[in-house]
C-alpha positions as CSV (number, residue, x, y, z in Angstrom):
1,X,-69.0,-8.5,93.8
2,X,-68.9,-9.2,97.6
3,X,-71.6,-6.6,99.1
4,X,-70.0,-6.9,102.8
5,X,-66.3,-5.8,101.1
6,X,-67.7,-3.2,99.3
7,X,-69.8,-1.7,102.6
8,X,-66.8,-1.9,104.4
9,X,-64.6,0.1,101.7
10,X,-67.4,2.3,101.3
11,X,-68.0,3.2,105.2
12,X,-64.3,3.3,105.8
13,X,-63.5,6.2,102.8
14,X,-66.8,7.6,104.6
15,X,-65.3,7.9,107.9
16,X,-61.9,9.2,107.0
17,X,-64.0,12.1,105.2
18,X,-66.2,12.9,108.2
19,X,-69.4,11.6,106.3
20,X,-71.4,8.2,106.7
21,X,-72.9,6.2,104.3
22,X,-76.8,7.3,104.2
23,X,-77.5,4.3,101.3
24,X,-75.2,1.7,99.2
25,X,-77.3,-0.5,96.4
26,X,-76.0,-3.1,94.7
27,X,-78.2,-4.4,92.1
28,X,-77.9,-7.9,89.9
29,X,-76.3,-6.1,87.0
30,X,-73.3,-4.5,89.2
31,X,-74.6,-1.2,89.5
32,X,-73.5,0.6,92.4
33,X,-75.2,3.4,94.1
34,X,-73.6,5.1,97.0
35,X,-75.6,8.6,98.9
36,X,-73.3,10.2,102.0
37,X,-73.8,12.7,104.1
38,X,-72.1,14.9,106.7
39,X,-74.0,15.9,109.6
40,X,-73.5,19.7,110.0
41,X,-71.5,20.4,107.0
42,X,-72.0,20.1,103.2
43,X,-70.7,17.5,101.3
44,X,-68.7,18.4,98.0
45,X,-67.6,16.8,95.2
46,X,-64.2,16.2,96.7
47,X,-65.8,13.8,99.1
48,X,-67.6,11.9,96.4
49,X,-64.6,11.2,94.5
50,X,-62.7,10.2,97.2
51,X,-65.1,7.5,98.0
52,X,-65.3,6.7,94.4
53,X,-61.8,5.7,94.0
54,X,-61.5,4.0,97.2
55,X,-63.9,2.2,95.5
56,X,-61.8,2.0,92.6
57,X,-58.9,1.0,94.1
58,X,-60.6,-1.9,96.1
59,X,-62.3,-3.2,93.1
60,X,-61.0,-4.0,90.0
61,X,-63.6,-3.0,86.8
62,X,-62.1,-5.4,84.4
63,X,-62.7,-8.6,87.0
64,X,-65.8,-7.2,88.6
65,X,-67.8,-5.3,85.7
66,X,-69.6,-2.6,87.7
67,X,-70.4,1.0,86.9
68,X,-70.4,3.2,90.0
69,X,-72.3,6.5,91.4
70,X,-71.2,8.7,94.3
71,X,-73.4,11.2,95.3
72,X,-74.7,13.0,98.7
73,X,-78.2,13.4,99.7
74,X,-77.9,17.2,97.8
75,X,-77.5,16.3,94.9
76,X,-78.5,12.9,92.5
77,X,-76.3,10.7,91.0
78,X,-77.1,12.1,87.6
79,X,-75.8,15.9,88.9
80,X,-72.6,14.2,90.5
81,X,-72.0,12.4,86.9
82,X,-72.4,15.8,85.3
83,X,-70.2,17.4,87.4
84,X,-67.4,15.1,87.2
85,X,-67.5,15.0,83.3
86,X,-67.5,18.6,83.4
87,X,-64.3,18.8,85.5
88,X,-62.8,15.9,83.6
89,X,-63.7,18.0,80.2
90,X,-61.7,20.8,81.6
């Protein structure tokens, strides 16, 4: 996966949201990390998932294999993964 593509996508969904991109790791496997933050305001799960599937949409997982985590600096990656499967559930 081409890190500098994936920053960009990343900072750009960021920006339309009002946040910016606090961390983005990309380790061998193709795990990607991604922590955002809006000064002054709270993030929320809204903001997450828009990043995620401009992501998604950037990226696709059948060519590039890569499991992906948005989260903000309140919550962990683990929460935001709970949340969405509890939404998704619904």
């Amino acid at each position: 996966m081409e890190e500098q593509k994936l920053l960009q996508v990343v900072q750009a969904a960021a920006k339309q949201l009002g946040c910016t991109v606090e961390s983005l790791t990309l380790d061998d496997d193709n795990n990607i990390e991604v922590v955002i933050d809006r000064p002054g305001s709270p993030v929320d799960l809204s903001d997450c998932e828009t990043v995620h599937r401009a992501v998604l949409a950037a990226f696709d997982r059948d060519i590039e294999d890569y499991a992906l985590t948005v989260s903000s600096l309140g919550i962990s990656g683990a929460e935001a993964d709970e949340m969405l499967n509890e939404i998704n559930d619904k």
